[in-house]
C-alpha positions in Angstrom: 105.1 129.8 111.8 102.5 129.5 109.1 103.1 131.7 105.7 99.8 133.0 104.1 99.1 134.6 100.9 95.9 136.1 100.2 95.5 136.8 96.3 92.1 138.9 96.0 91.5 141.5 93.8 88.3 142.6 95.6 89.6 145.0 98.5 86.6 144.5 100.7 87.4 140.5 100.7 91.1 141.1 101.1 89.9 142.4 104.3 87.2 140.4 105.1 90.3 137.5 105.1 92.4 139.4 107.0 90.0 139.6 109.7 88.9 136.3 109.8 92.5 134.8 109.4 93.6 136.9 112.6 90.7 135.7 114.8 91.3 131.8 113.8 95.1 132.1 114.4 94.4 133.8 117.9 92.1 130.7 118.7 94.5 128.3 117.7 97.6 130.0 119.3 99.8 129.5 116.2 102.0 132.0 114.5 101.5 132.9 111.1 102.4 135.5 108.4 100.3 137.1 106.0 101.1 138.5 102.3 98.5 140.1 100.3 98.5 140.3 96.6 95.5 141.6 94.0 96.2 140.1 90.9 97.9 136.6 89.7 100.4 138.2 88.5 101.7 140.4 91.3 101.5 137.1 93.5 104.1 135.2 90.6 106.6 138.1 90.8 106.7 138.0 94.3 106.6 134.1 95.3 108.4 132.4 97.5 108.9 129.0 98.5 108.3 129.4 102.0 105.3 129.9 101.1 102.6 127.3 103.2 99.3 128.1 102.4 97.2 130.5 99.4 93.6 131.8 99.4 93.4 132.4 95.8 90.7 133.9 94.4 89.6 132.4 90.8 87.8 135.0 89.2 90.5 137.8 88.8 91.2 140.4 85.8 94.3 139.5 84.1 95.3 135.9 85.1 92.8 133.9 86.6 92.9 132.1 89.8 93.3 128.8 88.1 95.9 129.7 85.6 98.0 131.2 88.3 97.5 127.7 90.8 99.3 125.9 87.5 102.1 128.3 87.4 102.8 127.9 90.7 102.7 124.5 90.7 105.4 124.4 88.2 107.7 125.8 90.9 106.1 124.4 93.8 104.4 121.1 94.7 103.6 120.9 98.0 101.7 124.7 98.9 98.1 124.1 99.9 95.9 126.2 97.9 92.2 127.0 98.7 90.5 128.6 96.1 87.8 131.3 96.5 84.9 131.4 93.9 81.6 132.6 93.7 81.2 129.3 91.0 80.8 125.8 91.9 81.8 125.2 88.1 85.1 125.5 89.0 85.8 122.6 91.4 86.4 119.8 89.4 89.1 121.7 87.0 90.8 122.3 91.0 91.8 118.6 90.9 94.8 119.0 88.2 96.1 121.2 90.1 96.0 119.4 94.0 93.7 122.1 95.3 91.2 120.5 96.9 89.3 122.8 99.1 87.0 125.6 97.8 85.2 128.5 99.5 82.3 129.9 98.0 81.3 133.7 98.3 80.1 135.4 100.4 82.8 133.3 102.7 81.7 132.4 106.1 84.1 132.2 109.3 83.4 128.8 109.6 83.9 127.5 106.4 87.4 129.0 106.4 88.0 128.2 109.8 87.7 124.6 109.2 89.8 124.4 105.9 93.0 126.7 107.1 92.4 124.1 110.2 92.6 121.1 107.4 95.3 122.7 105.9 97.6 123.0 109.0 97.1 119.4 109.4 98.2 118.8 106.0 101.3 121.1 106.9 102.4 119.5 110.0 102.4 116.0 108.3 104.5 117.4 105.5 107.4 118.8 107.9 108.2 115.3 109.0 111.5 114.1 108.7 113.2 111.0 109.3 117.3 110.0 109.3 118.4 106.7 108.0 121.9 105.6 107.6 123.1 104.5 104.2 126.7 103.4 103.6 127.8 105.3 106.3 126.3 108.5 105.6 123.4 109.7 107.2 120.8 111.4 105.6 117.7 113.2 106.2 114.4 112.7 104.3 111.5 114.7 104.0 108.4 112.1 104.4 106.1 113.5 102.5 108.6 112.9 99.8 108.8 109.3 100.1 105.9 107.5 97.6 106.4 103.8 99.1 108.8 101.7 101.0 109.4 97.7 100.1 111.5 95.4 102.3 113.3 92.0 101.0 114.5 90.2 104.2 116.0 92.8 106.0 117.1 95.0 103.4 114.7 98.2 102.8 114.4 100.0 99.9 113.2 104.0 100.8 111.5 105.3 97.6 111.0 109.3 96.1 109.8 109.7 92.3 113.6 110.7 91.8 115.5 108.7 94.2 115.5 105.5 96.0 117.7 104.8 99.5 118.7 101.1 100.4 119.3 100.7 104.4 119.6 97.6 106.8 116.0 97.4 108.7 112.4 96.1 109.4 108.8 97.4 108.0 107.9 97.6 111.5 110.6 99.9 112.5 110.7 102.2 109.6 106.8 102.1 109.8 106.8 103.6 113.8 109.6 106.3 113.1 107.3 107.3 110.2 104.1 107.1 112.1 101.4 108.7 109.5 98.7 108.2 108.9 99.2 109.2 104.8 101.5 105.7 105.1 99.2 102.4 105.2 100.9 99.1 104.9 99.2 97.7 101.7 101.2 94.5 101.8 103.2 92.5 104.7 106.4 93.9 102.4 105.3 97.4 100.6 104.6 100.7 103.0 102.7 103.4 100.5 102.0 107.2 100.7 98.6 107.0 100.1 99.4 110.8 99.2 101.0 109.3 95.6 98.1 106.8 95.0 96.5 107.6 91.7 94.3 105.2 91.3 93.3 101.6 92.6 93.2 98.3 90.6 92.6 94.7 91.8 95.0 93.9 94.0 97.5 97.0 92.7 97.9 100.4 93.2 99.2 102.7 90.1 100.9 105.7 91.9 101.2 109.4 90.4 104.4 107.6 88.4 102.9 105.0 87.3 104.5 102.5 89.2 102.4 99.8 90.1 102.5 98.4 93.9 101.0 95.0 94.9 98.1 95.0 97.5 97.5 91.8 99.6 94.1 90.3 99.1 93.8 90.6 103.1 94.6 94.1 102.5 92.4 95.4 99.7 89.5 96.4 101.3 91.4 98.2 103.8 93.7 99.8 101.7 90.8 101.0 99.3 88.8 102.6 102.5 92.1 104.6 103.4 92.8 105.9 100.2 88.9 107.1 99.5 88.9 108.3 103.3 91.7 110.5 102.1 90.3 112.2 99.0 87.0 112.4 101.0 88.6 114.4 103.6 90.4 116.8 101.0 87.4 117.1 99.5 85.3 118.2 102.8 
């Protein structure tokens, strides 16, 4: 089940949504939920964290698209958000706030098609779990929560921005259950989600933390082409 919100304050385009979000759901024989909502604020009141994927509208009386994407990412981090405009200005000042996709009015079935299809990629790689062992007590982590994973002999080291795991294993095992492609194995002993990557350096990568990670010179180019495949595709 994918959860939609649509948060349009033109009627005409709520439906216009509506009727294009039922026809790509039918084609791609997945169940989803819709909420609709005509202003930024009636969306806040009512959010939940269920919540997988909004069409938010930018230009809207009261608070604006934008404003409302950086509320909600107070409270949640991980909803996709496409934003509607009829204003390419906008798409740049979409970055501080992870929303990468844009549709521009009028919106054509195609262009939504293909980003809701993005999107539900995006999704599916999030919901990824995997269960390690540690001490005795087995836990289970959310992948997409995991910014990179270093290995010293035969002890790995499972890293979130607030948390880090230490378990008995190999790269190559931990790198197969993952199996990602959003994890790209930078250096013979760092794995990183190329998700956290802020920015690349010789030989380093600085993620959203600013922790620095090492990059092998046989790896650099590679790693580089990954990471730029990745913000090309969000950008698409």
């Amino acid at each position: 089940m994918i959860n939609i919100c649509i948060c349009e304050d033109e009627k005409t385009e709520q439906e216009l949504l509506l009727e294009y979000l039922n026809n790509i759901f039918k084609d791609m024989d997945i169940l989803f939920s819709v909420e609709v909502f005509s202003s930024g604020e009636e969306l806040l009141e009512n959010y939940s964290d269920s919540m997988d994927l909004i069409l938010l509208d930018i230009q809207m009386e009261g608070l604006n698209g934008m404003d409302t994407a950086r509320k909600i990412r107070e409270i949640d981090e991980k909803v996709e958000i496409i934003f509607i405009t009829s204003l390419v200005e906008y798409v740049l000042e979409g970055y501080e706030v992870r929303a990468y996709r844009y549709l521009l009015k009028p919106i054509k079935y195609e262009d939504l098609k293909i980003n809701v299809s993005k999107c539900i990629e995006e999704i599916n790689l999030r919901n990824k779990y995997i269960i390690i062992n540690e001490q005795g007590q087995k836990i289970k982590i959310d992948t997409s929560e995991i910014t990179y994973i270093e290995i010293q002999k035969e002890d790995l080291t499972i890293h979130k921005l607030d948390k880090a795991y230490n378990i008995k294993g190999t790269m190559n095992g931990i790198e197969k259950e993952i199996n990602s492609p959003r994890f790209f194995r930078c250096h013979k002993s760092y794995l990183v989600n190329l998700e956290y990557i802020r920015t690349i350096k010789q030989y380093i990568a600085i993620l959203e933390n600013k922790e620095e990670i090492p990059i092998s010179r046989y790896r650099f180019k590679e790693t580089k082409e990954k990471f730029f495949d990745l913000i090309g595709d969000k950008l698409c």
